[in-house]
KOLTITOR-65480 format. One line per 2 residues: number of its first residue (from 1); their letters; for each residue x, y, z of C-alpha. Coordinates in nm, 3 decimals. Layout:
NUM = A = X/Y/Z | ...
END
This chain:
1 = XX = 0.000/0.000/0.000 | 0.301/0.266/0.035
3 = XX = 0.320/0.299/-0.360 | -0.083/0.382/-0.338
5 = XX = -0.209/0.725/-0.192 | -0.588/0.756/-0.151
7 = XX = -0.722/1.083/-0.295 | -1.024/1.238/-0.457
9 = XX = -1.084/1.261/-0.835 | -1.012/1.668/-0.835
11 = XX = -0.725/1.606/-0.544 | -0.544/1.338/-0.806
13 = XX = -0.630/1.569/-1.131 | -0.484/1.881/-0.946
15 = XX = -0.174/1.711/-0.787 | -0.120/1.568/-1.127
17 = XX = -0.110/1.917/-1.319 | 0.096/2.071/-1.045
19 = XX = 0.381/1.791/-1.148 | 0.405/1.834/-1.511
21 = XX = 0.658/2.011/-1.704 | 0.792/2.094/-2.051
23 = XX = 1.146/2.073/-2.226 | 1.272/2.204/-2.538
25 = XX = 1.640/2.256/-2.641 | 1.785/2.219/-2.245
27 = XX = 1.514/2.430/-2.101 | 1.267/2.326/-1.851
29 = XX = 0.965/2.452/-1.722 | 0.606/2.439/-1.549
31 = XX = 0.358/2.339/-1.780 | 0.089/2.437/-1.667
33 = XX = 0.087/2.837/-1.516 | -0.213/2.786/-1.267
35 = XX = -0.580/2.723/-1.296 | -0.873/3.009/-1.370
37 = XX = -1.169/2.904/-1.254 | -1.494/3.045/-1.148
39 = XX = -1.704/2.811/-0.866 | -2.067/2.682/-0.865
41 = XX = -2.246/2.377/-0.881 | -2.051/2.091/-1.037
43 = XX = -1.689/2.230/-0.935 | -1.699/2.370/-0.644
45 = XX = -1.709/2.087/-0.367 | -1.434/1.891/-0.598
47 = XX = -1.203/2.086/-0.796 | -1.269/2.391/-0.562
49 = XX = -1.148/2.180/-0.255 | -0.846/2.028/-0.418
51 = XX = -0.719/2.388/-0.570 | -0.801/2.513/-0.236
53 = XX = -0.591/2.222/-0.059 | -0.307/2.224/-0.301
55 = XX = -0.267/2.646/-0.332 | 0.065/2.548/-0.213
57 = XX = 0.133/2.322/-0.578 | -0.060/2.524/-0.821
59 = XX = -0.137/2.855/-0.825 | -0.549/2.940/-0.856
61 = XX = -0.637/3.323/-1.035 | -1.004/3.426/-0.969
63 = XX = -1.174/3.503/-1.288 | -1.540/3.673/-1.393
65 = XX = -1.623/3.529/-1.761 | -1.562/3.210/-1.855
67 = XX = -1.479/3.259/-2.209 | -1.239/3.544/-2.130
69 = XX = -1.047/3.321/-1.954 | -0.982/3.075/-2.240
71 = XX = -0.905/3.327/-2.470 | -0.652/3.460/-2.192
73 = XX = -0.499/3.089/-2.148 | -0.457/3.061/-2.502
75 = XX = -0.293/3.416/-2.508 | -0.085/3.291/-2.242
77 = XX = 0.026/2.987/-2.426 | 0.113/3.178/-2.771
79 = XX = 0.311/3.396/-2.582 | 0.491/3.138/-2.427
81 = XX = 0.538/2.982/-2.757 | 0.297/2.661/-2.675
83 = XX = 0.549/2.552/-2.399 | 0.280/2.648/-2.141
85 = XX = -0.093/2.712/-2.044 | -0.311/2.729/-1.816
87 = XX = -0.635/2.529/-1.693 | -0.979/2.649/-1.671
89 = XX = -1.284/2.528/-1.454 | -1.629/2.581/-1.482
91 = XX = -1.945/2.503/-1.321 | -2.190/2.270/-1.551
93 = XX = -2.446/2.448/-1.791 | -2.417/2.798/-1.907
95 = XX = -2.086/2.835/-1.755 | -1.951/2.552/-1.936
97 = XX = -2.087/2.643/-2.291 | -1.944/3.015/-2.234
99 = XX = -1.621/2.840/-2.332 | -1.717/2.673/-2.622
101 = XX = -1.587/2.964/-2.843 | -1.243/2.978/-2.664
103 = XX = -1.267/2.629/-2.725 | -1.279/2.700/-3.081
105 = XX = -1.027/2.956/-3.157 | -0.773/2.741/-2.941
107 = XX = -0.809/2.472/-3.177 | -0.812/2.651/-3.517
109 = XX = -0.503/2.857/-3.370 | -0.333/2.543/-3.248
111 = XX = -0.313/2.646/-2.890 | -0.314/2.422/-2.610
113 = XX = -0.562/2.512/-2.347 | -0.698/2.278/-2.049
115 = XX = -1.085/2.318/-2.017 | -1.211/2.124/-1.722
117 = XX = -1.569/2.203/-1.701 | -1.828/2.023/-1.438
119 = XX = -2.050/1.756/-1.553 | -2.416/1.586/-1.508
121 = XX = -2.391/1.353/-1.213 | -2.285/1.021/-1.303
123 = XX = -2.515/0.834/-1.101 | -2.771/1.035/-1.251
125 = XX = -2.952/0.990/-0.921 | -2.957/1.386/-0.790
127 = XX = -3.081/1.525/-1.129 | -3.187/1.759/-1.301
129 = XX = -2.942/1.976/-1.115 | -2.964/2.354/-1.125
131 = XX = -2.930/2.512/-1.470 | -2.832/2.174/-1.602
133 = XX = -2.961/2.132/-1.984 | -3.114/1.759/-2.070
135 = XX = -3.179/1.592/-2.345 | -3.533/1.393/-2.454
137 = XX = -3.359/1.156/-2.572 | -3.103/1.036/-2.393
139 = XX = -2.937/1.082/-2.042 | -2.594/1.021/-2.158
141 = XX = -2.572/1.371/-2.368 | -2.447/1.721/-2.158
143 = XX = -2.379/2.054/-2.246 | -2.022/1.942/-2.233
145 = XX = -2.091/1.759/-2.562 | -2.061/2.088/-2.737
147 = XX = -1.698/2.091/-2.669 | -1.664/1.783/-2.898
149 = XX = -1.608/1.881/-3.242 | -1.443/2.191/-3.086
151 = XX = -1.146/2.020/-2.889 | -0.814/1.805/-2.998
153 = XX = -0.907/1.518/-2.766 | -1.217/1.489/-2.543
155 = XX = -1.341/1.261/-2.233 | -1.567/1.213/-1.927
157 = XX = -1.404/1.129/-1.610 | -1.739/0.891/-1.432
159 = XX = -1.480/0.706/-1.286 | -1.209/0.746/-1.067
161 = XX = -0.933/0.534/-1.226 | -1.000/0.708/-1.556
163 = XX = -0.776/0.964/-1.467 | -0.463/0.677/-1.547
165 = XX = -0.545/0.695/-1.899 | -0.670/1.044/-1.923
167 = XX = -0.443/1.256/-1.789 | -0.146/1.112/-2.000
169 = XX = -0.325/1.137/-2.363 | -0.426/1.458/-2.238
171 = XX = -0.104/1.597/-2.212 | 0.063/1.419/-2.498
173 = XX = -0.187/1.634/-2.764 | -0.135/1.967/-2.539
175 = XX = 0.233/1.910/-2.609 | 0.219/1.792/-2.919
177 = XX = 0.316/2.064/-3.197 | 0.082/1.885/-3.455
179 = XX = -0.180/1.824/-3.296 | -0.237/2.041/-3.020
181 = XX = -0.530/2.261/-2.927 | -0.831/2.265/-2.681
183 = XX = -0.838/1.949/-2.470 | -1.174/1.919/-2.279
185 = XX = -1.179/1.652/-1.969 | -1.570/1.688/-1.839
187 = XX = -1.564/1.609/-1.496 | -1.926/1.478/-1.305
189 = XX = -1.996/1.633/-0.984 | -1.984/1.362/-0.749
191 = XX = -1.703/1.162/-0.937 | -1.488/1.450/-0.846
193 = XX = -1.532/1.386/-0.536 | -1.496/0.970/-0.521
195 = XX = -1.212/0.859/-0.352 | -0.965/0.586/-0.532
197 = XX = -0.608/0.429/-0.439 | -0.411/0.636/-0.687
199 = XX = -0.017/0.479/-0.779 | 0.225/0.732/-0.624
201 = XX = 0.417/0.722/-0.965 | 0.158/0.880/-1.098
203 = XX = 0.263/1.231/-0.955 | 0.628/1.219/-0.990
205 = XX = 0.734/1.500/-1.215 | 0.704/1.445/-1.535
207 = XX = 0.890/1.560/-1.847 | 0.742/1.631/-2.196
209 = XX = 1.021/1.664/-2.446 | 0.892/1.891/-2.721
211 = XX = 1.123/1.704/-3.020 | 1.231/1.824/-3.311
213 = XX = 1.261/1.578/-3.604 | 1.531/1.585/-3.855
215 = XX = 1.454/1.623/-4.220 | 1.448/1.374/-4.514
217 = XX = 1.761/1.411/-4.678 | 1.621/1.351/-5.054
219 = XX = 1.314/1.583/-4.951 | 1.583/1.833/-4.896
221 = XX = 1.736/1.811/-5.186 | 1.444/1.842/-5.385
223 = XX = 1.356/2.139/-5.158 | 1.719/2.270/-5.252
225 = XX = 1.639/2.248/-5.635 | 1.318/2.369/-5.622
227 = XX = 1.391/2.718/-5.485 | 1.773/2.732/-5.735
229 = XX = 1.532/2.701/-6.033 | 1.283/2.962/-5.941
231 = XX = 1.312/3.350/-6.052 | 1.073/3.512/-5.825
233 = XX = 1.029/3.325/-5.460 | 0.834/3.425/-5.184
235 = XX = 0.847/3.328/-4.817 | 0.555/3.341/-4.593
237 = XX = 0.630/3.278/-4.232 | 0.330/3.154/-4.010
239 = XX = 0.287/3.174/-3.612 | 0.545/2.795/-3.649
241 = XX = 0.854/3.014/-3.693 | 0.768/3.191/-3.336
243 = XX = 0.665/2.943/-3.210 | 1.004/2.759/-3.302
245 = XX = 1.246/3.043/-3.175 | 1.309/3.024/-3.587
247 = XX = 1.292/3.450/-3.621 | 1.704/3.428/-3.655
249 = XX = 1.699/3.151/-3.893 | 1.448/3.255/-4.103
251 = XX = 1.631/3.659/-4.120 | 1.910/3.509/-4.182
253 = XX = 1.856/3.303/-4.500 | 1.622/3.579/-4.600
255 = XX = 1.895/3.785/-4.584 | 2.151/3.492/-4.715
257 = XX = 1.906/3.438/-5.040 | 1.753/3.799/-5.095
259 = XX = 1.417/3.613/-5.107 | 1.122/3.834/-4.906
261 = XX = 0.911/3.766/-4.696 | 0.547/3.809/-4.621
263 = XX = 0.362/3.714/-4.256 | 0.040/3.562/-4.205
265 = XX = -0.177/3.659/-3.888 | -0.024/3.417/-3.700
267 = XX = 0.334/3.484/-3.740 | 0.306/3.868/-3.722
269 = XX = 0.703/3.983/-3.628 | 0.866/3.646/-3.731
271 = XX = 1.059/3.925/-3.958 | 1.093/4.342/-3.808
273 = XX = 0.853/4.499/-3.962 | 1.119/4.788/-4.063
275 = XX = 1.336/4.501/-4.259 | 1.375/4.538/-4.615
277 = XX = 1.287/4.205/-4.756 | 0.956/4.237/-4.513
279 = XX = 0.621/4.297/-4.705 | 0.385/4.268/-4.432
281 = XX = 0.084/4.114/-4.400 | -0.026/3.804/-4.648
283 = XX = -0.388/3.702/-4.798 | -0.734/3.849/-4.726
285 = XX = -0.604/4.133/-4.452 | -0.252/4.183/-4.642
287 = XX = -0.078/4.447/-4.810 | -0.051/4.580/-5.163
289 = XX = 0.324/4.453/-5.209 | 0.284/4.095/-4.975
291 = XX = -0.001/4.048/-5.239 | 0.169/4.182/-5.559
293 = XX = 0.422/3.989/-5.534 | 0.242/3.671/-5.440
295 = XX = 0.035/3.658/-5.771 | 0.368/3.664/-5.958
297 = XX = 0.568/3.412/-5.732 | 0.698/3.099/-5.897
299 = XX = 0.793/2.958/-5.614 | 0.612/2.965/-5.245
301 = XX = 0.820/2.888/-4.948 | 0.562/2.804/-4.686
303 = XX = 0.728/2.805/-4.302 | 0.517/2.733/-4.020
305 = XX = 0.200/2.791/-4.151 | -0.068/2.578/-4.266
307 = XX = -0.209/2.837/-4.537 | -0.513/2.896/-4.418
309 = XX = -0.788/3.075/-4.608 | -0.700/3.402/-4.532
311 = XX = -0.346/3.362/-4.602 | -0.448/3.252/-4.935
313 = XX = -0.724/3.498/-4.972 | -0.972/3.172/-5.024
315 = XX = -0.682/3.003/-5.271 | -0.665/3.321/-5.488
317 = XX = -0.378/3.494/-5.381 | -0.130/3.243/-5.578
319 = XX = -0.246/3.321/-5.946 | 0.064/3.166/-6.154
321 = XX = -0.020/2.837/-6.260 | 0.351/2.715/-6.269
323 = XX = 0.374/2.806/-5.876 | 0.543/2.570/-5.660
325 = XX = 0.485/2.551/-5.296 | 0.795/2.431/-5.060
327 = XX = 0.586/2.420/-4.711 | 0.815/2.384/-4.371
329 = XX = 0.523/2.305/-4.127 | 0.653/2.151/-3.850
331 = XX = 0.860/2.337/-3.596 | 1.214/2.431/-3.661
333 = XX = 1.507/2.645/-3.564 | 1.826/2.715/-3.726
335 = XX = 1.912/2.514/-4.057 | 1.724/2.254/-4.169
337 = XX = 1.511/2.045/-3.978 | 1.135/1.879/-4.014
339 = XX = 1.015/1.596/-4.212 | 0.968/1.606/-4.572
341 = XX = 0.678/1.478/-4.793 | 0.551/1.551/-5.113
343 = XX = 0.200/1.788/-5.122 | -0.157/1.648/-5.221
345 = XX = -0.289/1.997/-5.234 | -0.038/2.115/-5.544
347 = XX = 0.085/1.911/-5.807 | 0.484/1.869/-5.870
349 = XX = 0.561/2.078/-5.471 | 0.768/2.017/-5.229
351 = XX = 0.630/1.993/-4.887 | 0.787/1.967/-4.512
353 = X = 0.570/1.871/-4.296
END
């Protein structure tokens, strides 16, 4: 029994998030900032209690909308270049669904956010609850089911041992650079507060090594030839080459090639603006000369962004039909790194994925 400690479901969730940390290139850090939450029925008597227990572990910040404080957690975690967040609680019903539109933008952007919203009871016995929304049909359906189609990876915690499973795919997509986004664990009201015999090794601290994945030497070298044979090239730099620490690299072969370069939303100042291969903004909200010289590129050199459609303008910003798209979209620093593979989207480019 003295590898087992007996705690709540929010106790074992909390102590878990207080333990887990991020690494890329030698540096280490928290992973998770604190917790927002604001309290009511369906948090409050388990997640409340363990935050309140465990101030000393993780650090709790009062909040007054719950979407607000999605948005701000996914601020938080662009800022920090996806190597942190923070966690957000909610009572069940309205509360909950407030977040569904952080939810959202978390996982279009690609930020990872923790929502951890209370649930219907899991007995089902107390219920309807207060402000709790039900379904006709069926009494396995909650609000929380709106966070579905809106999150990376989703799951209801009605037992207590769930957490050994949850918590670990949880944070492998909120650390994943592919694949993160909003990750949703909906949390019942009275499992939060059912004991279990957790394994000790389940809180040690934990590492999550954000990798990065050397390139396909032949992709390279396609790469290579691609951008020798064209006459008018054009980078655009996505939120991936902040998100990388890649600003240096990318200046400097900018600089080293003569090639310029054009931003999309996302990876606004991954070149000074007052540089003098910069053109700006790219697409739908960009500029005359980010645009210009977009329709006349023969060659696109996509890095760290996923060409979205307002960096295309809807697929219309790219009007030479001999165009060529080289796409680094995976996250890299200084020379060349990433995975290579050859695009579905445009026939005879390069990709790196």
């Amino acid at each position: 029994m003295s590898s087992r400690v007996r705690l709540t479901t929010a106790q074992a969730l909390i102590r878990f998030l207080s333990v887990q940390y991020s690494e890329r290139d030698g540096r280490r850090q928290r992973f998770f900032a604190g917790v927002f939450g604001i309290f009511g029925h369906g948090n409050v008597a388990g997640i409340g209690q363990a935050l309140d227990q465990m101030s000393d572990r993780i650090r709790y910040y009062q909040c007054r909308n719950e979407q607000a404080m999605v948005h701000t957690a996914a601020a938080f975690a662009r800022m920090s270049n996806r190597t942190r967040t923070l966690a957000c609680t909610t009572s069940i019903g309205p509360g909950a669904t407030n977040m569904v539109t952080g939810a959202a933008g978390a996982t279009i952007n690609r930020l990872p956010v923790l929502l951890l919203p209370g649930d219907i009871f899991a007995s089902r016995v107390p219920a309807p609850v207060l402000q709790q929304l039900e379904s006709g049909y069926t009494q396995d359906v909650s609000v929380n089911d709106c966070f579905r189609p809106v999150s990376r990876y989703w799951d209801r915690i009605c037992r207590p041992e769930q957490l050994l499973t949850a918590l670990p795919e949880a944070m492998r997509v909120l650390t994943s650079p592919a694949e993160t986004g909003a990750v949703t664990l909906s949390m019942p009201q009275d499992t939060q507060t059912e004991a279990f015999e957790y394994p000790v090794a389940l809180f040690d601290e934990r590492d999550w090594s954000i990798q990065r994945p050397r390139g396909d030497a032949a992709a390279l070298a396609r790469a290579a030839e691609a951008i020798r044979a064209s006459r008018i090239p054009l980078i655009v730099a996505g939120g991936g080459v902040l998100y990388a620490h890649a600003t240096d690299a990318l200046r400097a072969f900018a600089d080293a090639h003569g090639i310029p370069v054009a931003e999309t939303q996302a990876g606004k100042g991954a070149l000074p603006y007052d540089h003098p291969l910069s053109l700006g903004a790219m697409g739908a909200t960009g500029t005359f000369a980010a645009n210009r010289v977009a329709a006349d590129a023969d060659l696109v050199l996509g890095v760290g962004t996923r060409f979205s459609d307002f960096t295309t303008a809807s697929r219309t910003a790219f009007r030479d039909p001999g165009v060529t798209f080289v796409n680094v979209t995976f996250p890299v620093s200084a020379g060349v790194s990433g995975s290579y593979r050859i695009s579905p989207e445009h026939h005879g480019s390069v990709a790196v994925a």
